[in-house]
C-alpha positions in Angstrom: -32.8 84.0 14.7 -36.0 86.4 16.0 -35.1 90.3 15.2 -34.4 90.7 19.1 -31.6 93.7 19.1 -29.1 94.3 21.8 -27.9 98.3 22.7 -25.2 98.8 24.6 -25.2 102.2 25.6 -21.9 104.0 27.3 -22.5 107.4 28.8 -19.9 109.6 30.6 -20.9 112.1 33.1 -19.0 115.7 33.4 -16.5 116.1 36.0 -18.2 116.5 39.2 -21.7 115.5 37.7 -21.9 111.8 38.3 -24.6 111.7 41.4 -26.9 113.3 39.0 -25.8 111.6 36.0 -26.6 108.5 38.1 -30.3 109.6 39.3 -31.0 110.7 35.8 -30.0 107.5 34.8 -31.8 105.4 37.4 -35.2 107.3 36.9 -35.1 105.7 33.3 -35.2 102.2 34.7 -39.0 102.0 35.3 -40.7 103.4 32.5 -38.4 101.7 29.9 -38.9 98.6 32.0 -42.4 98.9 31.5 -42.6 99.2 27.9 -43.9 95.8 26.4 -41.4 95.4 24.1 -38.3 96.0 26.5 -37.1 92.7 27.3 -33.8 93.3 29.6 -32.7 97.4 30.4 -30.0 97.2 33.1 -27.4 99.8 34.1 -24.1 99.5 35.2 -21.4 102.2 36.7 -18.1 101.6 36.0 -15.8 100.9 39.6 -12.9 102.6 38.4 -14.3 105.5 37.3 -17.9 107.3 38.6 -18.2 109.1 35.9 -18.5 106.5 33.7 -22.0 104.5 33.2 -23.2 101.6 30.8 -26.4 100.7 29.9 -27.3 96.7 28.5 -30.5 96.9 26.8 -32.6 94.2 24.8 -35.6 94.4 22.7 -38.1 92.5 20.7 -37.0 94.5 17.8 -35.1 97.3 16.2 -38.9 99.5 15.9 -39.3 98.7 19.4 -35.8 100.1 20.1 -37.2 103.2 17.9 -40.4 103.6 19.9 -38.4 103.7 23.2 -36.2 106.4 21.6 -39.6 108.7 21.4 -40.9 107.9 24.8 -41.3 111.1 27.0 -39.1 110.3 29.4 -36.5 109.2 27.1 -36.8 112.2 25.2 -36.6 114.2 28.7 -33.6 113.1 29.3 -32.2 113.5 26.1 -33.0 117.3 26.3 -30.8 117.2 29.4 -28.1 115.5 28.3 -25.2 118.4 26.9 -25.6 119.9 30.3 -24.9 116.8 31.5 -22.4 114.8 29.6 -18.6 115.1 28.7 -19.5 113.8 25.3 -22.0 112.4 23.3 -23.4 109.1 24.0 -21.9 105.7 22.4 -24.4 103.4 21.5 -23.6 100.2 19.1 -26.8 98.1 18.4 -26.2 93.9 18.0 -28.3 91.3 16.4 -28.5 88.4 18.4 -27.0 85.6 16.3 -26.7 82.0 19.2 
């Protein structure tokens, strides 16, 4: 199977924080999307809670996933992120494997 990789990231906004949680997260969407090695960056909010938010994420590879990881927006939010989250992101990485 190609090296494509999978992230699932889970992020959980501090009480009272989710709108901006949510923007923050949103304004990642197009840039990422851009980048020519993102093949599939989708966010989800969970029903049952706000708060919580989960993002799907494919790639052409794990370097790509790497060179995502240093983009500036990426980074920007990253900076942001104690201020902004009840704990630290969750992020599992797959190999596709069917």
């Amino acid at each position: 199977m190609a090296d494509k990789l999978t992230v699932v990231a889970c992020i959980k906004a501090k009480d009272g924080l989710a709108d901006q949680v949510k923007a923050e997260l949103t304004a990642l969407i197009a840039p990422t999307r851009e980048e020519p090695d993102c093949i599939n960056y989708i966010l989800y909010q969970s029903p049952e809670d706000p708060h919580l938010f989960l993002f799907f994420e494919a790639w052409t590879s794990k370097a790509a996933l790497d060179a995502h990881l240093q983009k500036p927006h990426l980074q920007a939010f990253i900076a942001k992120a104690d201020g902004l989250l009840a704990e630290p992101l969750d992020v599992s990485l797959w190999d596709e494997v069917g």
